[in-house]
N, CA, C and O of each residue as an XYZ file, in Angstrom:
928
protein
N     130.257    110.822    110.586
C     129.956    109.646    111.412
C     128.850    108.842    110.746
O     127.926    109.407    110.161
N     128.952    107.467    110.842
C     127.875    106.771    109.968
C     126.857    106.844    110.653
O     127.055    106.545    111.831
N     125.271    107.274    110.258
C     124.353    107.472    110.346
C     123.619    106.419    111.328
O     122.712    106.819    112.056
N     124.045    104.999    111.338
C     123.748    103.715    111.553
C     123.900    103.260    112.498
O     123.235    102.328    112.951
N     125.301    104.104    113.301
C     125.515    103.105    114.610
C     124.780    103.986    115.868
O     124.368    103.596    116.960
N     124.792    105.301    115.267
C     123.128    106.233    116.354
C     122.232    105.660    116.182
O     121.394    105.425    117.052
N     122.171    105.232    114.839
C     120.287    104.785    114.949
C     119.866    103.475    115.491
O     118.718    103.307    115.903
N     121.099    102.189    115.506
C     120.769    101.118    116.795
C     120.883    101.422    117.686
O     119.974    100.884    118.320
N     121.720    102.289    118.629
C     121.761    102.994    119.896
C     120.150    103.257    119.660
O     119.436    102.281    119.890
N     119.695    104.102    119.357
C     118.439    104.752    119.800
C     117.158    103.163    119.642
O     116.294    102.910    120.482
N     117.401    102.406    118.450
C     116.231    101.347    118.513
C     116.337    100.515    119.635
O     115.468     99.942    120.293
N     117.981    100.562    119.771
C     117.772     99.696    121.274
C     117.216    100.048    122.509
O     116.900     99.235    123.378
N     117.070    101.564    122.601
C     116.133    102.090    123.705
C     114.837    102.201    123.318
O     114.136    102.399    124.310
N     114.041    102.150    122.035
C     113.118    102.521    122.327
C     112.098    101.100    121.311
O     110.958    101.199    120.858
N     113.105     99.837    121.237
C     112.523     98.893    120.580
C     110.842     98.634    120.548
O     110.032     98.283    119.690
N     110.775     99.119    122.398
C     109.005     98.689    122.544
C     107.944     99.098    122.025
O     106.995     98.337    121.833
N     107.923    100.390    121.703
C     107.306    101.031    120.787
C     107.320    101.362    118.956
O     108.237    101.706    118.211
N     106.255    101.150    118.771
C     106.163    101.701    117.301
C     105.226    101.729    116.635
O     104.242    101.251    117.199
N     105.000    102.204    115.305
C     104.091    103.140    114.684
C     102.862    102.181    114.535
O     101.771    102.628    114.181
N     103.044    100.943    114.795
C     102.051     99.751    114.762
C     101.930     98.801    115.915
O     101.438     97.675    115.982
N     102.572     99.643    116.896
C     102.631     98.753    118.157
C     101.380     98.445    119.112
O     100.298     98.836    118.674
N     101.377     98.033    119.905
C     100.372     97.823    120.990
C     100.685     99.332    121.610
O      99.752     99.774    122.280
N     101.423     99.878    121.535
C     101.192    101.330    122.585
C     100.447    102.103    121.620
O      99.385    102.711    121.757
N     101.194    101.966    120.627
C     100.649    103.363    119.724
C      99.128    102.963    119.141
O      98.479    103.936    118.756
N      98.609    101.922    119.051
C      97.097    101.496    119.067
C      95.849    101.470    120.250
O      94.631    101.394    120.087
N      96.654    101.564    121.497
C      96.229    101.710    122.535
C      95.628    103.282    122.506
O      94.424    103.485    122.658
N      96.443    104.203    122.329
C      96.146    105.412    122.022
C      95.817    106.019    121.146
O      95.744    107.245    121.231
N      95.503    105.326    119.981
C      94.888    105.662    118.551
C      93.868    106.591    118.363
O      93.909    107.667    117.767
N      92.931    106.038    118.952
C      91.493    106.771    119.126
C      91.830    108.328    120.259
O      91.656    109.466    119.822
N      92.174    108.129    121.282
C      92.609    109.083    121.761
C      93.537    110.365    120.637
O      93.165    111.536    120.568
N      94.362    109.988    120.104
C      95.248    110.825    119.539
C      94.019    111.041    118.364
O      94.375    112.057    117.768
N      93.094    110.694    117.922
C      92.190    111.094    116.505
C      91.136    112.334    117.705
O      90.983    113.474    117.266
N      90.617    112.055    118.867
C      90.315    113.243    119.390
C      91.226    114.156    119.674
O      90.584    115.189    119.486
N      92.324    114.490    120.012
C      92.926    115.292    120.534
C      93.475    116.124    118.931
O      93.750    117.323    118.974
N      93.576    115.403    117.698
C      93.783    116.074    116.711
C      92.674    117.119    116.379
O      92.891    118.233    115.902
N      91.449    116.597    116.702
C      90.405    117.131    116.225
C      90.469    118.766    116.787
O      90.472    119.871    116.243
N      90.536    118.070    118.687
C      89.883    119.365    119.284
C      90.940    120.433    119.862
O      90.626    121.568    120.221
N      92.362    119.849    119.901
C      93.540    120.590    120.521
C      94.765    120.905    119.363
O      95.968    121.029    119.592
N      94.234    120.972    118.370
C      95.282    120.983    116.904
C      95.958    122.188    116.923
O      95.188    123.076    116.558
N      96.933    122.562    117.158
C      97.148    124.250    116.707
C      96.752    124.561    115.396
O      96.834    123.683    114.538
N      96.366    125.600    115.134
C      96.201    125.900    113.649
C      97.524    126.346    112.798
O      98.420    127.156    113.036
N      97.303    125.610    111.883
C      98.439    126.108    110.600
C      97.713    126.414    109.119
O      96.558    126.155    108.782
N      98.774    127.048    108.358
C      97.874    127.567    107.180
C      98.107    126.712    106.200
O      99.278    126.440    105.933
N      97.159    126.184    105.553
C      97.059    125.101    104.703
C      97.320    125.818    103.235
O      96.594    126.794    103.045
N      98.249    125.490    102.155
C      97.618    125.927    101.171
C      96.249    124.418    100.290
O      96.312    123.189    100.262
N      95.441    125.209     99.859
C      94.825    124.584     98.762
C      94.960    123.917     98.012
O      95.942    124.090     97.289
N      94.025    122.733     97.741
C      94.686    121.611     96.555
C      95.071    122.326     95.210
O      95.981    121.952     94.470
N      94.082    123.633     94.953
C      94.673    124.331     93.718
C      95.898    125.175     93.583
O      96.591    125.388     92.588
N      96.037    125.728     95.152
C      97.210    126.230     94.774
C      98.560    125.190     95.235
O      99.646    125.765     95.174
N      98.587    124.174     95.550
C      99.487    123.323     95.678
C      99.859    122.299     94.048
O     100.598    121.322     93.920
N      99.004    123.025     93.002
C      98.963    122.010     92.133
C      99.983    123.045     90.989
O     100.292    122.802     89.822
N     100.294    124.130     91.770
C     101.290    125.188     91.593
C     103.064    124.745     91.478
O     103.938    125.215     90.751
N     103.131    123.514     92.655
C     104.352    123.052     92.500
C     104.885    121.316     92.172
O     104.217    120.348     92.535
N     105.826    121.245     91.639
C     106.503    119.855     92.151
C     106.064    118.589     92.683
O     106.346    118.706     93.875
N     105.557    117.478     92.533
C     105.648    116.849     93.593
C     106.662    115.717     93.969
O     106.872    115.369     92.807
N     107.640    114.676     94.884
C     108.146    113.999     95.006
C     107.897    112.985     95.966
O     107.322    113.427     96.961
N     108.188    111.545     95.998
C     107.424    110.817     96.847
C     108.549    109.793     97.259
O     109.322    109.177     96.525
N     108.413    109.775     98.877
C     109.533    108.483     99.363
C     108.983    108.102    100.051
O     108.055    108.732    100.558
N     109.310    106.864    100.394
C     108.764    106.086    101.988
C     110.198    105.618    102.423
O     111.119    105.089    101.800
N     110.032    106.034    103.801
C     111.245    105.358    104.661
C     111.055    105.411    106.193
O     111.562    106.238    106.950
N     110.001    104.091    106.613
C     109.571    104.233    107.642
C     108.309    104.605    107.689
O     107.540    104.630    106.729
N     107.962    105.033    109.290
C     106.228    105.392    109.613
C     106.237    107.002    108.768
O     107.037    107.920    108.587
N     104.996    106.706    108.454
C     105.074    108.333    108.156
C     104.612    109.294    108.867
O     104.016    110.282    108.438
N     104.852    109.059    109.908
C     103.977    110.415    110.796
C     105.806    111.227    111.073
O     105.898    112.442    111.248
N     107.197    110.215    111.060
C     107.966    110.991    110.760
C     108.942    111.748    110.040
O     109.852    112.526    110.326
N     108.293    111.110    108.702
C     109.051    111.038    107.232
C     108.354    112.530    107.136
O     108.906    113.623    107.007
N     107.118    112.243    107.231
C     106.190    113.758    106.948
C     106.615    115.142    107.636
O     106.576    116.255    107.112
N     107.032    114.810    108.936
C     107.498    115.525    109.834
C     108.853    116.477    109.483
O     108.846    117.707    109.514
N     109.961    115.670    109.158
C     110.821    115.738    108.727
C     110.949    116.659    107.228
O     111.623    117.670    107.026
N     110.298    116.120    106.547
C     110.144    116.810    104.983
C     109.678    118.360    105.282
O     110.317    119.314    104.839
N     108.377    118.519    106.163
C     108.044    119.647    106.159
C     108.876    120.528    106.910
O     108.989    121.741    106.738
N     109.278    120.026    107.507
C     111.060    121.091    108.113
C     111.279    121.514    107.219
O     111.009    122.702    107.400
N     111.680    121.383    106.065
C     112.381    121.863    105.018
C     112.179    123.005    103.852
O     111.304    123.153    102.999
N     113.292    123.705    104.161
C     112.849    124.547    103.084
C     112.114    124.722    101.628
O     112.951    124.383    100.793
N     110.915    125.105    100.986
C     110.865    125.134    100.062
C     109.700    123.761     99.823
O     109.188    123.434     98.753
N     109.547    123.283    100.830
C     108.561    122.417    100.916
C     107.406    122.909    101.095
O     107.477    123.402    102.221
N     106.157    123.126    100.607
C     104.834    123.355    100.994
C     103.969    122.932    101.582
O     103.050    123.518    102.155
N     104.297    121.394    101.446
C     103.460    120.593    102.002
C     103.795    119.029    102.056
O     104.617    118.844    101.158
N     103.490    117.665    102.793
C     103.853    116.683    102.909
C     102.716    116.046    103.213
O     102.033    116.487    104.138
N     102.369    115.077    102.608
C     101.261    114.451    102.502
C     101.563    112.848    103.081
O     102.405    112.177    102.485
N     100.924    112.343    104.120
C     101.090    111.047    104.549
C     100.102    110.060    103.797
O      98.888    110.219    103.663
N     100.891    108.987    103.325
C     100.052    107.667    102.184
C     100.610    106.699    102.068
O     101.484    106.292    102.834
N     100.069    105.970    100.750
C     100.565    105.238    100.572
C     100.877    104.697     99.371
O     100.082    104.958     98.468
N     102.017    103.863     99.043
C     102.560    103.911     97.512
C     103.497    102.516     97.862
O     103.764    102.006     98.950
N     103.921    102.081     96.312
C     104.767    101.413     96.180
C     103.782     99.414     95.880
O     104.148     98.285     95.553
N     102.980     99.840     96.116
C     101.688     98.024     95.571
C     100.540     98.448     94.404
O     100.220     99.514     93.879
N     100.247     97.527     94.322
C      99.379     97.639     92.973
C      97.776     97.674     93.538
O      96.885     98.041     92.773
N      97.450     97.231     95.045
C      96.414     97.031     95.411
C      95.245     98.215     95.190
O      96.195     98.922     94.852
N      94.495     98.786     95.106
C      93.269     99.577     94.863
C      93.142     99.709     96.339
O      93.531     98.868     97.148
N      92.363    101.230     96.714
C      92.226    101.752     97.933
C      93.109    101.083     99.217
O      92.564    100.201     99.881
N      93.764    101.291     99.376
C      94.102    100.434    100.330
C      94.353    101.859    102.018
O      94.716    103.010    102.260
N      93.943    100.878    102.531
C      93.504    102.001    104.197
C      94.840    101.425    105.147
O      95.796    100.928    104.551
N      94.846    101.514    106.524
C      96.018    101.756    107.344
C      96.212    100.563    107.753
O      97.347    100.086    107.745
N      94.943     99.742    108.262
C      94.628     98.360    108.890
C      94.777     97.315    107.750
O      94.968     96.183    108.195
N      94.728     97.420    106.053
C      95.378     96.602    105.359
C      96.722     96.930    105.236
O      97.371     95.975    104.810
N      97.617     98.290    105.530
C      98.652     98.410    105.213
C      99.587     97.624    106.772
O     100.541     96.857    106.639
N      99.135     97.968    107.843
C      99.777     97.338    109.185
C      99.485     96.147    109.449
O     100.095     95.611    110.374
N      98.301     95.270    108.592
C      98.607     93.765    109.107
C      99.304     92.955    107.506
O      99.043     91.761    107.357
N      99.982     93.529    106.627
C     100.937     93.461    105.879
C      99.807     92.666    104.879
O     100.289     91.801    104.148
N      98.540     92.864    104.808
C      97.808     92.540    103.083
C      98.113     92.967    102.120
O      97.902     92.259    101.135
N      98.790     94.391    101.898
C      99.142     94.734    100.901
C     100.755     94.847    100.485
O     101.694     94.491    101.196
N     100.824     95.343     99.358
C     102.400     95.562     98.720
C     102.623     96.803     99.046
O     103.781     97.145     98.802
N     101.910     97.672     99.540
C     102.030     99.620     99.541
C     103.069     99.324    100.829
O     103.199     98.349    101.569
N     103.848    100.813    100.735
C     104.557    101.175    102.014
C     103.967    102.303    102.391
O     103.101    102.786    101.662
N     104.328    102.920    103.587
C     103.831    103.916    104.300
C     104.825    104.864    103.710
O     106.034    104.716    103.890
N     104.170    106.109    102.810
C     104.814    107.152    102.118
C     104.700    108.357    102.127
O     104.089    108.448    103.191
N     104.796    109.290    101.810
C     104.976    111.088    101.863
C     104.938    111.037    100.292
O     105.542    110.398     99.430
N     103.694    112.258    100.312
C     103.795    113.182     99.015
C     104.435    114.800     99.284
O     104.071    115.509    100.222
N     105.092    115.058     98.618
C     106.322    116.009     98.961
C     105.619    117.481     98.325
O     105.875    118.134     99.337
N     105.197    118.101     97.770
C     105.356    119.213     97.102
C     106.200    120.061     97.457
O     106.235    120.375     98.647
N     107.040    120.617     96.589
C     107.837    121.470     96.843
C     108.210    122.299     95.733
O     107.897    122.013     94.578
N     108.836    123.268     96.033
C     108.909    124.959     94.965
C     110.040    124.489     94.316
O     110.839    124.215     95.211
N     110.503    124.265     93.303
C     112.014    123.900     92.992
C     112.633    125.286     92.463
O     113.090    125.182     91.325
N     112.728    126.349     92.944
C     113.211    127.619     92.954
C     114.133    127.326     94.264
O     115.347    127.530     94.232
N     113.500    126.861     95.355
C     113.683    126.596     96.638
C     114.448    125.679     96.809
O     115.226    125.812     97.754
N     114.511    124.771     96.220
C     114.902    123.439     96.939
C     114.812    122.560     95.584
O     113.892    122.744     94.787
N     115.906    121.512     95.353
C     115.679    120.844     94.247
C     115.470    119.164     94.620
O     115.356    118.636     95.726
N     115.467    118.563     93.278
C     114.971    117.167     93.511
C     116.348    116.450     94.097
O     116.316    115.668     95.047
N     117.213    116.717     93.598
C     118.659    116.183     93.756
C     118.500    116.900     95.204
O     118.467    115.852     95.849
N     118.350    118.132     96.406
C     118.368    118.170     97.637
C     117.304    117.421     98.389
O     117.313    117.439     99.620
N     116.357    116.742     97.695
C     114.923    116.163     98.478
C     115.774    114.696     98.563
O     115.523    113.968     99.524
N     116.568    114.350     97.774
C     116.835    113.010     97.951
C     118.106    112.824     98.925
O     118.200    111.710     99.442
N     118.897    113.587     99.176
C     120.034    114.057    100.175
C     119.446    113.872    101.342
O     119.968    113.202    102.233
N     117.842    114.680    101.496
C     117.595    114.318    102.832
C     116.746    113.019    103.113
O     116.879    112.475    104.210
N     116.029    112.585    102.339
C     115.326    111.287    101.820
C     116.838    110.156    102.540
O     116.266    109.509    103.417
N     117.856    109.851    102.538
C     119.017    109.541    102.625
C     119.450    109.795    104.242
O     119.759    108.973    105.105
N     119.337    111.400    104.303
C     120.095    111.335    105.527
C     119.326    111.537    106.630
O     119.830    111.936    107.680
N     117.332    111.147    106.435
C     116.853    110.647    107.673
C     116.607    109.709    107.986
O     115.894    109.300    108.901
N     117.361    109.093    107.015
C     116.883    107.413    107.690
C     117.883    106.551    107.374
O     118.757    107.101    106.703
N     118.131    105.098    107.669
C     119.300    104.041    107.311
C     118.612    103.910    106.451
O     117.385    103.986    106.512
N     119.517    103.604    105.116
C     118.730    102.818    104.075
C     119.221    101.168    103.967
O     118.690    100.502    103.078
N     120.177    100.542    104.820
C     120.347     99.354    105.058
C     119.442     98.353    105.358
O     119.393     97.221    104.876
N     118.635     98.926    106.304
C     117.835     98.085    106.977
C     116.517     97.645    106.240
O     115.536     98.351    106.009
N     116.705     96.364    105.930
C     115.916     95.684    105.188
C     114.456     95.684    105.623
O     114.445     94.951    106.611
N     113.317     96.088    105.420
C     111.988     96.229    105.815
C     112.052     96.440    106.999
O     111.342     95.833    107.800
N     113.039     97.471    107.389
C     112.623     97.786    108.572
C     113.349     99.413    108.795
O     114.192     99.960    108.084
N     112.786     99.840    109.845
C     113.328    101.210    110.089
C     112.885    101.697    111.622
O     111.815    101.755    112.228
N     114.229    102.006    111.918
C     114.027    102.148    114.011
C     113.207    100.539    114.273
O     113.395     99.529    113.594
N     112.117    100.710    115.658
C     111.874     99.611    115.965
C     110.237     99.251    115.071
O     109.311     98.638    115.603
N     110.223     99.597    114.180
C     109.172     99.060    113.002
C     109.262     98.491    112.137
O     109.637     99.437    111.444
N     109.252     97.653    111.439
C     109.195     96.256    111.230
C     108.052     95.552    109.997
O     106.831     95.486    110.140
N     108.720     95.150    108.983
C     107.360     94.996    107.666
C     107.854     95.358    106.596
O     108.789     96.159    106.568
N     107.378     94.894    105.633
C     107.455     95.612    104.163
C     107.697     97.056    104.195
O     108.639     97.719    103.762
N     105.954     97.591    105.196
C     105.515     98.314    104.685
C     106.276     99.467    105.060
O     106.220    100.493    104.381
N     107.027     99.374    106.152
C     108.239    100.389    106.521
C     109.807    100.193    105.592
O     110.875    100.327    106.189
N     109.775     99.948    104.466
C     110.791     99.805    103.558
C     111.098    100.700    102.931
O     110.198    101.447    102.548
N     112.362    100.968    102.602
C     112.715    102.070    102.187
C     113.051    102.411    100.263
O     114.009    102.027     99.591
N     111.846    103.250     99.840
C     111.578    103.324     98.594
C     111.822    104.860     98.390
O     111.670    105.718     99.259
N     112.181    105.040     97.240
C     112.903    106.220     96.646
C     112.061    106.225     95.239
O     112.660    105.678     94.313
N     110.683    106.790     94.912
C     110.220    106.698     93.777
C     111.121    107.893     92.685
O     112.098    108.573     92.999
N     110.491    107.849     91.515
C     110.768    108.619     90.693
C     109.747    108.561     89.561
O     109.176    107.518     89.242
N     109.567    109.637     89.024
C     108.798    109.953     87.831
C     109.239    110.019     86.631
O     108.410    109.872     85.734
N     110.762    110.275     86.245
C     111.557    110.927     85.093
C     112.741    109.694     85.455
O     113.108    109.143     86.493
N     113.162    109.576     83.815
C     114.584    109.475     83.628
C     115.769    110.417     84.412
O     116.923    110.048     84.629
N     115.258    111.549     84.725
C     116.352    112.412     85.223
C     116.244    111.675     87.106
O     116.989    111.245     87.986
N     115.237    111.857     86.924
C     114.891    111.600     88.708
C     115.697    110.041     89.192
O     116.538    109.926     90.084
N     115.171    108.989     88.345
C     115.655    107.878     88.237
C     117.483    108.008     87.989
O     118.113    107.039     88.414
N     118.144    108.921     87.464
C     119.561    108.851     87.739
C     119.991    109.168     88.453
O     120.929    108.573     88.984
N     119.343    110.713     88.993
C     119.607    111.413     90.729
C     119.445    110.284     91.563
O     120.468    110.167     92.238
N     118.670    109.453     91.806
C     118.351    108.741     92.832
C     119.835    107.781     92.920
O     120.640    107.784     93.852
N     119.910    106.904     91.529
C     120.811    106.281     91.206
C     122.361    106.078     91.744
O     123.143    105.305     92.298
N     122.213    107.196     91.229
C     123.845    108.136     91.061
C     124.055    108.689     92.480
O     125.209    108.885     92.862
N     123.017    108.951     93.282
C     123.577    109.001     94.763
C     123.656    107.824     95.443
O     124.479    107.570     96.322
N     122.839    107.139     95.053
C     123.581    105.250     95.503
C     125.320    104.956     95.389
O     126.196    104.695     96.213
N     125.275    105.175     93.738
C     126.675    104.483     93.509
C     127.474    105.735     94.662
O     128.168    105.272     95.567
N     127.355    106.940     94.573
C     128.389    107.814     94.962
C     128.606    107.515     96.798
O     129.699    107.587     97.359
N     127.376    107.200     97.448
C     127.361    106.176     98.988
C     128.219    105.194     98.852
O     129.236    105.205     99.547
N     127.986    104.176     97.953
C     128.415    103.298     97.452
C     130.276    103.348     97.318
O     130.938    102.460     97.856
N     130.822    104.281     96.685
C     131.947    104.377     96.646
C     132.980    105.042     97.681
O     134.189    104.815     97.696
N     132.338    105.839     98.477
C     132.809    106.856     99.486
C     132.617    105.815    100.517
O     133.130    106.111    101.597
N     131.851    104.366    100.459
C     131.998    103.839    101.581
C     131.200    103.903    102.918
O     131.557    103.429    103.997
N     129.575    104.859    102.525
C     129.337    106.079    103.396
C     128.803    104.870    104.761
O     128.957    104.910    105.981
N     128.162    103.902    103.878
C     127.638    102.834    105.230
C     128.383    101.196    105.337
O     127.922    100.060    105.447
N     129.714    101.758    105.244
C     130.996    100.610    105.629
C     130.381     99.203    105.328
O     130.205     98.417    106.259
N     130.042     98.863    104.006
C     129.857     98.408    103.330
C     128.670     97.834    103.570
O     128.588     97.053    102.622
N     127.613     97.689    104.261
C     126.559     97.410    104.179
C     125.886     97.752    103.197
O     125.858     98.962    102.975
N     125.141     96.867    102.300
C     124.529     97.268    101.134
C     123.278     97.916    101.482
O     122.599     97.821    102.505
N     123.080     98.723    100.224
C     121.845     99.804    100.537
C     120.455     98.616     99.962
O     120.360     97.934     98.942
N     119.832     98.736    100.770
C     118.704     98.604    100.676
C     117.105     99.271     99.549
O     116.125     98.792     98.977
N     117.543    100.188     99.711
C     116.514    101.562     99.232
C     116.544    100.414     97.609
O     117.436     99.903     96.932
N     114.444    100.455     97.552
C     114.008    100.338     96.232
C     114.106    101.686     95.441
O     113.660    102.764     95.836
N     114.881    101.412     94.044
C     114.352    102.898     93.649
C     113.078    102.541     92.363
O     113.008    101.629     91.539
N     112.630    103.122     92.507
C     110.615    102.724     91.839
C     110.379    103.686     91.066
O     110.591    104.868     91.333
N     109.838    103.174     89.863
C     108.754    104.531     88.914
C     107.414    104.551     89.589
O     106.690    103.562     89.702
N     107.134    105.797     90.043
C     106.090    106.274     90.825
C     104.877    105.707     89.996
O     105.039    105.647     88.778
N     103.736    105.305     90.501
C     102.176    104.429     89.741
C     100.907    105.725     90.336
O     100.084    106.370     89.686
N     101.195    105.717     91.706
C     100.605    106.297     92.224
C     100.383    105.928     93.597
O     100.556    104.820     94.104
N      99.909    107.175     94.231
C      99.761    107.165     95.938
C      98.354    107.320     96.206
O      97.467    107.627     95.410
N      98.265    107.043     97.541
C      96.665    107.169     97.897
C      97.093    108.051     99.606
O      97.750    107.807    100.619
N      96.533    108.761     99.247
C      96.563    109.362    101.023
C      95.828    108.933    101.961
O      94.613    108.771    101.845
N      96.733    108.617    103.369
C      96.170    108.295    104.607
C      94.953    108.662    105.377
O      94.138    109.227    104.647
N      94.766    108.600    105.955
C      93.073    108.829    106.419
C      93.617    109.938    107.019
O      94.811    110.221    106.915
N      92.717    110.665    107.720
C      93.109    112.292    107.445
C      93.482    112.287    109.064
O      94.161    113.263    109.382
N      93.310    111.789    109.653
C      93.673    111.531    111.396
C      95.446    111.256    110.876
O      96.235    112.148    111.187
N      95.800    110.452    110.372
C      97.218    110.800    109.988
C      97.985    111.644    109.841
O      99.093    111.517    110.361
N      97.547    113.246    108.793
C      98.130    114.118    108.684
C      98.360    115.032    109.352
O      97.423    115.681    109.818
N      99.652    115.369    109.606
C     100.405    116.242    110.323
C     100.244    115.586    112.125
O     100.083    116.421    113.015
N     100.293    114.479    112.388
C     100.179    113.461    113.146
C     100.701    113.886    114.732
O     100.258    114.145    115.851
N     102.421    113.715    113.700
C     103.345    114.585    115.313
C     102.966    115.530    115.334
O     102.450    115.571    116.451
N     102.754    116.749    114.740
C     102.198    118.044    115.448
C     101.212    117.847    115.918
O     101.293    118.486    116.966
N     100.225    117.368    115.898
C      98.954    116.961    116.492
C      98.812    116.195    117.827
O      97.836    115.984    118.547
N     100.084    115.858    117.913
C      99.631    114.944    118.875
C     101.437    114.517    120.058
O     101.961    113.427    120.288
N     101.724    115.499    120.369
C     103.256    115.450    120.528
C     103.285    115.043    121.768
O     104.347    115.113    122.386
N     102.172    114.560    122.351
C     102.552    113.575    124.449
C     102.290    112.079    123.654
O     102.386    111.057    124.334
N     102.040    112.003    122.559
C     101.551    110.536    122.176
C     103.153    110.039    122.205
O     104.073    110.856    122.164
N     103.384    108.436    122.290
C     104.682    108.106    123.008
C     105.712    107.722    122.497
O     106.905    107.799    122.791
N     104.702    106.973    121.088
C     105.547    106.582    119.914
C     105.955    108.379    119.366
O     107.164    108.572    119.488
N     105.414    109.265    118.980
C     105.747    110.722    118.766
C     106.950    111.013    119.854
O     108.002    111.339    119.303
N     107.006    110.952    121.467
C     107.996    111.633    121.853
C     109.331    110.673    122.155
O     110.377    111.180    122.560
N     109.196    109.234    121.919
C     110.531    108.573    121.740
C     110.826    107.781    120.474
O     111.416    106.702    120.520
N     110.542    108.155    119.713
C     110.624    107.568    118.390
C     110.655    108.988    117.008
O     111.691    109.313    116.429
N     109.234    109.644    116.735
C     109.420    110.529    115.966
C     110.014    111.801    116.487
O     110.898    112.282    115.778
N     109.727    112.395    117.510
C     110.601    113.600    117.679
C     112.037    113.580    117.540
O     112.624    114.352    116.782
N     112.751    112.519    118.420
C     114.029    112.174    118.424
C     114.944    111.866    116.700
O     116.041    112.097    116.189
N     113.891    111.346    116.418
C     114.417    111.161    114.658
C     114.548    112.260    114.020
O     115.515    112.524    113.305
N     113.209    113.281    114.306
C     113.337    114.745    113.734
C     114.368    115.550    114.232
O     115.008    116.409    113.626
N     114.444    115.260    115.159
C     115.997    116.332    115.643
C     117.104    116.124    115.170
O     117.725    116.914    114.460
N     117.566    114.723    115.616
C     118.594    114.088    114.310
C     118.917    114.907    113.863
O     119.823    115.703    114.110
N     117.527    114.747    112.423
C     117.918    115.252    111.442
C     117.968    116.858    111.139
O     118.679    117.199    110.193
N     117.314    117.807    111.821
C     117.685    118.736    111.898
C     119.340    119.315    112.483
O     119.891    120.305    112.000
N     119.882    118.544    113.490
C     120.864    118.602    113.891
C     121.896    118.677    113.160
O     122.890    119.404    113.156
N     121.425    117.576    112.352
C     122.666    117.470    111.080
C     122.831    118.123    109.312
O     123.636    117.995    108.389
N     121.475    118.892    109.578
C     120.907    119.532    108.291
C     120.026    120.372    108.711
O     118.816    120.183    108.830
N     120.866    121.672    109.028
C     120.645    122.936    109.532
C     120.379    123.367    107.999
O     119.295    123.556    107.448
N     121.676    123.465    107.476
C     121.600    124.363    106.046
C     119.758    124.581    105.361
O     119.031    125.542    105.107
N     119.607    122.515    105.267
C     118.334    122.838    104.788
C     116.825    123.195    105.282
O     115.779    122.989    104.666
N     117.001    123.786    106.559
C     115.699    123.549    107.285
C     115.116    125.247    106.890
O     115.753    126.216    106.475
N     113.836    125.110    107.181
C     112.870    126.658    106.806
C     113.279    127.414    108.074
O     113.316    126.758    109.116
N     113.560    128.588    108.107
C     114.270    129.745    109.080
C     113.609    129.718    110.308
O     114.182    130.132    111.316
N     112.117    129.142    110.356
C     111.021    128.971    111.596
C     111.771    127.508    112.142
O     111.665    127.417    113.365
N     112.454    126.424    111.556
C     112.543    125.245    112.274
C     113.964    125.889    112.665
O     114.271    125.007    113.466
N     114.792    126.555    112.688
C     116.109    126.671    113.370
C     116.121    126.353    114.938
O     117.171    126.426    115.575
């Protein structure tokens, strides 16, 4: 079933909200205390031992559910919420949401490639989000929610490629052209740290329970195979 005609069903219910909306700013500050003092604990690995694996980087959409999503996944260690894809120097959340900069809202991926490969990170990169929709994704809206597919390598740059044309020929989004930039990675800058791991942190927040949870299930729904044995 095409991916596309669920995901206007769902923007049409939940257009009012989003990752830059008047709701989800209303509660901003609130959701940065409640991360602080009601966080469940999880086990972090270390910047040194994370420098152990892989890394891969997409933006498609807010990232509180791109991040969400990735870390479902098997073989993933970790998912880092940022930003990538502009040339600007430091750039923070309030230049990225009133659209000053060229960056999109992105995920740094690490992952074990014993586990999970680059050619499966981009399968799901693909199948959580429309890649049609031109600077936009669900009811968010901007550049900076555009859908970018970096790469580091010649190899990476054909995987990415080569699953275009193969959408592309199978017809997968009835001919709507794909959207998705595919980019040589420059570099990312990570989100302010109230960002990371966002939806777990903060799962009564509203944009989180009609917007990111619902997206995360999706995609678990439809990509069982790849999820870590704890997200079943």
């Amino acid at each position: 079933m095409k991916f596309k005609s669920l995901y206007f069903l769902f923007v049409a219910l939940f257009m009012v909200t989003s990752c830059k909306s008047n709701t989800k700013e209303t509660n901003l500050q609130q959701a940065k205390e409640v991360a602080q003092e009601s966080a469940p604990e999880i086990i972090k690995l270390s910047p040194q031992e994370l420098q152990n694996y892989e890394t891969a980087y997409f933006a498609s959409g807010c990232f509180w559910c791109v991040e969400a999503i990735f870390e479902s996944v098997r073989g993933v260690k970790e998912a880092v919420s940022g930003y990538s894809g502009g040339t600007e120097e430091n750039p923070n959340y309030d230049m990225i949401g009133n659209g000053i900069t060229r960056h999109a809202e992105a995920v740094e991926v690490y992952y074990d490639p014993k586990q999970i490969s680059f050619t499966e990170l981009v399968q799901v990169f693909f199948g959580s989000h429309d890649p049609t929709t031109l600077n936009q994704q669900g009811p968010d809206r901007g550049s900076q929610y555009r859908s970018i597919a970096f790469y580091k390598t010649e190899k990476e740059k054909n995987i990415i490629e080569g699953y275009i044309q193969a959408a592309v020929d199978m017809n997968i989004y009835e001919g709507d052209p794909i959207t998705t930039e595919v980019t040589k990675f420059e570099k990312f800058w990570k989100a302010e740290e109230y960002h990371q791991d966002y939806e777990r942190k903060n799962p009564n927040n509203s944009y989180v329970r009609n917007v990111s949870i619902p997206r995360l299930n999706r995609f678990k729904a439809n990509f069982g195979d790849f999820l870590k044995k704890d997200n079943h």
